[in-house]
N, C-alpha and C positions, 0 to 999 in steps of 0.2 A: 286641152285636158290631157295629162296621163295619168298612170297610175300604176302602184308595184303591187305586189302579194307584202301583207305585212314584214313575214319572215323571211322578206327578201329582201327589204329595205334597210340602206343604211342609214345609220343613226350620226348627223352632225348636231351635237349640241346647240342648239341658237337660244337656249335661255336655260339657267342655271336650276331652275327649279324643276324637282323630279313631283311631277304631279300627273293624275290623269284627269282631262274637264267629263264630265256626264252630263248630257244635255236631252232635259226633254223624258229623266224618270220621275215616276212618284217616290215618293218616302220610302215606301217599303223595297219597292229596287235599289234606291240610292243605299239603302242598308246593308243587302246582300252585295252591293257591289263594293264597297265599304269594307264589308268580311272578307272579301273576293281578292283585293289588293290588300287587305292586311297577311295575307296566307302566302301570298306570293313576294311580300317586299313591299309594296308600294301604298305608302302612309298618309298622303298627302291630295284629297279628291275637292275639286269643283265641282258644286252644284249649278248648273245653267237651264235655262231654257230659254224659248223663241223672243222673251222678253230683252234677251240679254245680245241680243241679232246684231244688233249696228256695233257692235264692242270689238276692236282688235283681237288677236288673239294674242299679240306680244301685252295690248294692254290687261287683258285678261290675267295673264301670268304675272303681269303687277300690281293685280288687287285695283284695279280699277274698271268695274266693270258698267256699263251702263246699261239701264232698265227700261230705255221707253223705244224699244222696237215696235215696229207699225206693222209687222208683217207677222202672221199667225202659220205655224207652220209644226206639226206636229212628230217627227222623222227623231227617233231615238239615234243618238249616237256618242261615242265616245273617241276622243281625241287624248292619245300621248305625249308627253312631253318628257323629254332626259331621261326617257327607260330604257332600262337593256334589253335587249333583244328578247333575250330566256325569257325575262319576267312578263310582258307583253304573251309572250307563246303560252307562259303558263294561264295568265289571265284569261287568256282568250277561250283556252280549253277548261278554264274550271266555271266559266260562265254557261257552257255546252253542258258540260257535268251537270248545271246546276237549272237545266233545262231554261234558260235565259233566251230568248229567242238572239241571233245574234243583230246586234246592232250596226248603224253603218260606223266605221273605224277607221283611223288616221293617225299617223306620228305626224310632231311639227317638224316643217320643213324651212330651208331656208326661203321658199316660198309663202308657203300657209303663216307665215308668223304675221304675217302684216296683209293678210285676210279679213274681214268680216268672221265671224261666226256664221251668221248667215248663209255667206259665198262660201264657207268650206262646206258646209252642212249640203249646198246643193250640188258644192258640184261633187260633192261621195253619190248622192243620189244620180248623178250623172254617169258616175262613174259604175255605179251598181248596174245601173238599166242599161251599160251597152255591156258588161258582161255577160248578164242575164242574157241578152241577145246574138250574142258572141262577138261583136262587134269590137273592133278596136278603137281605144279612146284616145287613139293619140290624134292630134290635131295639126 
């Protein structure tokens, strides 16, 4: 496992499509979040949850997503894809603004694209609990 600070990571395009996935809100978050990326640029949001686990993330971004995950797991998080860096920074701070607790977060990598949903989902959680620890997470 590694991992960067968002606004430190660079951005290699690995799929054409500028979108962010939201995995794991209700309606009414999906909405402000919705608001949230319409204010900053970014037009184009997935709805996900734990149902959608065993689904690639490249397939995800092809509108193919599958629904019969076995694994219940309730861990809010939002994953970017083709954003600029700014728009990401601003998202991030107007969800703060907007008293959003923050969620765990990721741009696709040339890694993560051919992830589970799932596996990314845990290993942020991974990735969160050895900061929180101070721990480094390189392996």
């Amino acid at each position: 496992m590694s991992f960067e600070k968002l606004n430190e990571t660079s951005i290699n395009n690995q799929n054409e499509r500028s979108c962010i996935m939201v995995v794991n809100f209700n309606k009414k978050e999906i909405g402000m979040i919705k608001n949230i990326g319409r204010l900053v640029g970014i037009r184009d949001c997935i709805s996900l949850d734990y149902k959608n686990g065993q689904s690639k993330i490249v397939d995800i971004l092809n509108d193919n997503v599958l629904t019969d995950g076995e694994e219940t797991w309730t861990n809010k998080a939002i994953i970017f894809n083709n954003i600029e860096q700014m728009k990401i920074n601003g998202f991030l701070e107007s969800l703060k603004k907007m008293k959003i607790q923050r969620p765990l977060s990721a741009v696709v990598t040339e890694t993560t694209i051919d992830w589970t949903l799932s596996k990314l989902v845990y290993n942020l959680l991974e990735e969160r609990k050895a900061l929180n620890l101070g721990k480094s997470a390189h392996k």
